[in-house]
Phi, psi and omega in degrees: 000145191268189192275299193291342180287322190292293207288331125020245161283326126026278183304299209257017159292308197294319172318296206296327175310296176288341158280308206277008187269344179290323180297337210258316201290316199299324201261330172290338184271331141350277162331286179338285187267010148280330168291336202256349155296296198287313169309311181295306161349286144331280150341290172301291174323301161315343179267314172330288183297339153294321183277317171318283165012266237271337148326270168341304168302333174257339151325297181310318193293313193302297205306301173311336155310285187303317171310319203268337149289300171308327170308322208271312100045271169306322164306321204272349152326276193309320172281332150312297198301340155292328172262002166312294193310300184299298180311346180275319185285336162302305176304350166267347179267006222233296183310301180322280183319312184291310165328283175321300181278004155281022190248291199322297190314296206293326191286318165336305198274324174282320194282313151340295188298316167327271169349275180319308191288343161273017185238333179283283195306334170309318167288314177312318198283321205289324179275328211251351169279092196273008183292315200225038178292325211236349176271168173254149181255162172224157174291152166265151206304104169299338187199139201231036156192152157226144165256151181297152180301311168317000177099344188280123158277128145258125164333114161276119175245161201280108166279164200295357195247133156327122189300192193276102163309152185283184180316148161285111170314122201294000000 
């Protein structure tokens, strides 16, 4: 081998030396930026799915919320309606009590009337009757024997002057 073949080849040692490191340089920054795509790629996805998340999470979060109005919702609901109810039934017991004492009062007021109208024919029949003007009335006679200590009954008998007319019906 000669001087110019050595030197050459050399020359196209050092070329091929120098391609393949532009080539190696070419494929790693290749590499380089397939790799730093596929990280963002990654990245991006990771951010996505973080975000996805935390979506998911104030969801649950809005829905737990909203339940917990409506609960709150449905008590105060369920507590009108209770005290609607008690107030109708305090106004109806209320409604009652008057009733009732205008019934005590109208009966009050009949009986009042009563009185008096018997205490009126009473003094009339009593002045104006000479049949019993002169008698004591007495009521009648609840028990019509009575016994002795020794054990024997005796017959009560009805003395001659006239009882007691019976009650005025009510």
């Amino acid at each position: 081998m000669d001087h110019f073949e050595r030197e050459s080849r050399r020359l196209l040692d050092g070329l091929v030396r120098d391609l393949v490191r532009v080539a190696r340089d070419a494929v790693k920054a290749e590499f380089a930026q397939a790799r730093r795509g596929v990280r963002a790629d990654r990245r991006t996805a990771k951010v996505r799915a973080k975000e996805a998340k935390k979506a998911r999470r104030e969801a649950a979060r809005q829905a737990r919320l909203a339940a917990r109005a409506e609960k709150h919702e449905a008590r105060a609901q369920e507590r009108l309606e209770r005290e609607r109810l008690r107030e109708e039934r305090r106004a109806e017991r209320e409604r009652m009590r008057a009733e009732l004492r205008e019934v005590r009062e109208r009966q009050r007021t009949r009986e009042r009337e009563q009185r008096e109208q018997s205490r009126a024919t009473r003094r009339t029949s009593t002045r104006g009757s000479d049949l019993l003007a002169g008698d004591v009335l007495r009521p009648n006679q609840l028990f019509v024997h009575k016994r002795r200590t020794d054990g024997s009954i005796q017959p009560l008998v009805r003395g001659d002057a006239p009882s007691a007319p019976p009650p005025a019906p009510i």
